[in-house]
N, C-alpha and C positions, 0 to 999 in steps of 0.2 A: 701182843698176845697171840701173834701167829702160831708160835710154833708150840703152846699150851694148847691151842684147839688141837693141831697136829698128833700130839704128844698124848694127848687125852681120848681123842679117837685110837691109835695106834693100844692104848692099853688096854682101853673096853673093850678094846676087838680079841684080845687076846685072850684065850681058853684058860681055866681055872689051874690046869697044870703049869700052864707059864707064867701065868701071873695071879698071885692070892688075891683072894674077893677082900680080905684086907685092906692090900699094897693099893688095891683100888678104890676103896673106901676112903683110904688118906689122901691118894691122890687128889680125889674130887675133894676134902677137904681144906687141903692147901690151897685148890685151888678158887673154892668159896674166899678164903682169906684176901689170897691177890685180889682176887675181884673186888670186894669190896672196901681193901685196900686203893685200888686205882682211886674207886668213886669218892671217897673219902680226901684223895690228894689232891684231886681235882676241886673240891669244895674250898681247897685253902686259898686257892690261886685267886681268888675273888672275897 
Protein backbone atom coordinates (compact mmCIF):
# COMPACT_ATOMS: atom_id res chain seq x y z
CA UNK A 1 0.00 0.00 0.00
CA UNK A 2 3.18 2.05 -0.38
CA UNK A 3 2.59 3.65 -3.21
CA UNK A 4 -1.49 4.44 -2.37
CA UNK A 5 -0.04 6.43 0.62
CA UNK A 6 2.31 8.07 -2.18
CA UNK A 7 -0.28 8.41 -4.63
CA UNK A 8 -2.75 9.89 -2.19
CA UNK A 9 -0.48 12.50 -0.59
CA UNK A 10 0.75 13.53 -4.23
CA UNK A 11 -3.18 14.29 -5.09
CA UNK A 12 -4.39 16.09 -1.79
CA UNK A 13 -1.52 18.25 -2.36
CA UNK A 14 -2.63 19.27 -5.45
CA UNK A 15 -4.52 22.61 -6.11
CA UNK A 16 -8.20 22.53 -7.27
CA UNK A 17 -7.10 23.59 -10.69
CA UNK A 18 -5.20 20.43 -11.17
CA UNK A 19 -6.95 18.08 -9.65
CA UNK A 20 -11.04 18.32 -9.03
CA UNK A 21 -12.26 18.03 -5.32
CA UNK A 22 -14.14 15.25 -7.12
CA UNK A 23 -11.27 13.21 -8.69
CA UNK A 24 -10.30 13.48 -4.90
CA UNK A 25 -13.27 12.40 -3.41
CA UNK A 26 -13.22 9.01 -5.44
CA UNK A 27 -9.93 8.84 -4.88
CA UNK A 28 -10.10 8.53 -1.16
CA UNK A 29 -13.02 6.32 -1.92
CA UNK A 30 -11.52 3.65 -3.69
CA UNK A 31 -9.33 3.84 -1.49
CA UNK A 32 -11.62 3.19 1.65
CA UNK A 33 -12.63 0.02 -0.60
CA UNK A 34 -8.78 -1.39 -0.89
CA UNK A 35 -8.66 -0.83 2.65
CA UNK A 36 -11.07 -2.68 3.73
CA UNK A 37 -10.84 -4.86 1.22
CA UNK A 38 -7.14 -5.95 2.55
CA UNK A 39 -8.82 -6.43 6.13
CA UNK A 40 -11.43 -8.56 4.85
CA UNK A 41 -8.81 -10.98 2.80
CA UNK A 42 -6.81 -11.14 5.51
CA UNK A 43 -9.80 -12.53 7.87
CA UNK A 44 -10.23 -15.45 5.23
CA UNK A 45 -6.59 -16.72 5.70
CA UNK A 46 -7.61 -18.10 9.29
Amino acid sequence: MDFLEAYQQLVLAESESAVSYTLKEAFLALRQVAESNKCDDSNELF
